[in-house]
C-alpha positions, 0 to 999 in steps of 0.5 A: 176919299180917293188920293190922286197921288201915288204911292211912295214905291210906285216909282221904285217899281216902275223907274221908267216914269220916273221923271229924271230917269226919263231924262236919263234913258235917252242918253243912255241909249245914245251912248249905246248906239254909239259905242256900237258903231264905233265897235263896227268900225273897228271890225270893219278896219280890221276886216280891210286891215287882214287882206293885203292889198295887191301890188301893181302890175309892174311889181308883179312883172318885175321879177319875170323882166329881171329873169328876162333880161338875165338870161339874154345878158348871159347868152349874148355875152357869151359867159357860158363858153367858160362854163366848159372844161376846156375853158377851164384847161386853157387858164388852169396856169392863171386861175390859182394865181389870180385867187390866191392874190384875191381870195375874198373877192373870188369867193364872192364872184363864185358864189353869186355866179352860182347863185345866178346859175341855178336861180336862171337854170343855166347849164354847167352846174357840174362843170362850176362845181368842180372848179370850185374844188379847183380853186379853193380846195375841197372844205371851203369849195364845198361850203361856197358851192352850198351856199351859192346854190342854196341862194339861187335855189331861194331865189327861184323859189321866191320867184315862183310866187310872183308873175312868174310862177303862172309860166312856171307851174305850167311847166312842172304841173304833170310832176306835182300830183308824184310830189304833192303827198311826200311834201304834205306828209312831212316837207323837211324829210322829203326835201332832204331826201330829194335833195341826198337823192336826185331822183328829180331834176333840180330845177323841178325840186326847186320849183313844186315846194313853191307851189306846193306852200312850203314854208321858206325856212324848211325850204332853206333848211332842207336845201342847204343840208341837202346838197352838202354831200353831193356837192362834196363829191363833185368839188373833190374831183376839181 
């Protein structure tokens, strides 16, 4: 006689038809789906999360209006008329005095005046270093005139990356195809040479690293070494 029940392992080999595993399938597969979509939102955050978003227009400008408005402020208020010798002859008796009684303050002034000048590319830069040996001796000359133009060299440096490096590479664009190789072979080695040796003006130094994605350490790094012994020279005859 035929039996209409099945046999005691029929549902071992076949656990679909399983009445509670039945149950169960749903769920897990719910429980799937949603750890899925969880997982793709995860990388969807992640995917918005790495590209910064980009900064309004008026951040962009910022910079460019600053540096604008800089260089009218020291054009019309005729400060580069005392970054002449013959300013310095006419208060050669005063000056010592004056820094002497005040010397921190003095250091301050010159440094961030030095830094002003280079970040602006504003002419005189001979003329401010040698003062800087007038006034503070040769040692501590040097090391004010080094840091002054390591931080307007920054200063332009960081500049280039912002609105204002679209004008600026205009400006140094036939000299970077004669730059672009040494600064790719070995950035540190090259700035320091360029810096020893002003085969280049310094402006242009200033600038092709910016565009060319040097990192801003080796940036630093290798324009403050760089300028020690030139600047040495120069504030030794002050």
């Amino acid at each position: 006689m035929s039996s209409t029940t099945s046999p005691p392992f029929d549902n071992a080999l076949h656990p679909m038809i399983d009445p509670e595993t039945k149950s169960q399938a749903p769920t897990v597969t719910a429980i799937t789906d949603e750890e899925a979509a969880t997982t793709d939102g995860e990388a969807a955050t992640t995917s918005t999360a790495s590209k910064p978003p980009s900064k309004p227009l008026w951040q962009r400008l910022l910079p460019l209006a600053v540096i604008g408005v800089a260089i009218a402020g020291v054009y019309l208020s005729g400060a580069l008329h005392y970054l002449s010798f013959s300013a310095l002859a006419e208060h050669r008796d005063t000056l010592p005095g004056l820094v002497a009684d005040n010397m921190a303050l003095a250091i301050g002034i010159y440094v961030a005046a030095y830094a002003v000048a280079v970040a602006l590319s504003l002419p005189g830069g001979a003329i401010l270093t040698i003062t800087g040996g007038f006034l503070f001796g040769l040692w501590l000359g040097t090391a004010a005139t080094v840091i002054g133009a390591t931080l307007g060299a920054v200063g332009i440096f960081l500049a280039a990356k912002t609105a204002l490096g679209n004008s600026l590479k205009s400006k140094v664009g036939p000299w970077m195809a004669r730059l672009e190789d040494g600064f790719q072979e070995n950035a540190l080695s090259y700035l320091l040479v360029l810096r020893l040796v002003p085969i280049f003006p310094f402006w242009l130094v200033d600038l092709v690293p910016a565009f060319l994605n040097v990192p801003l350490r080796t940036y630093v790094i290798g324009t403050f070494f760089g300028i020690i012994p030139g600047s040495f020279v120069f504030v030794s005859v002050g």
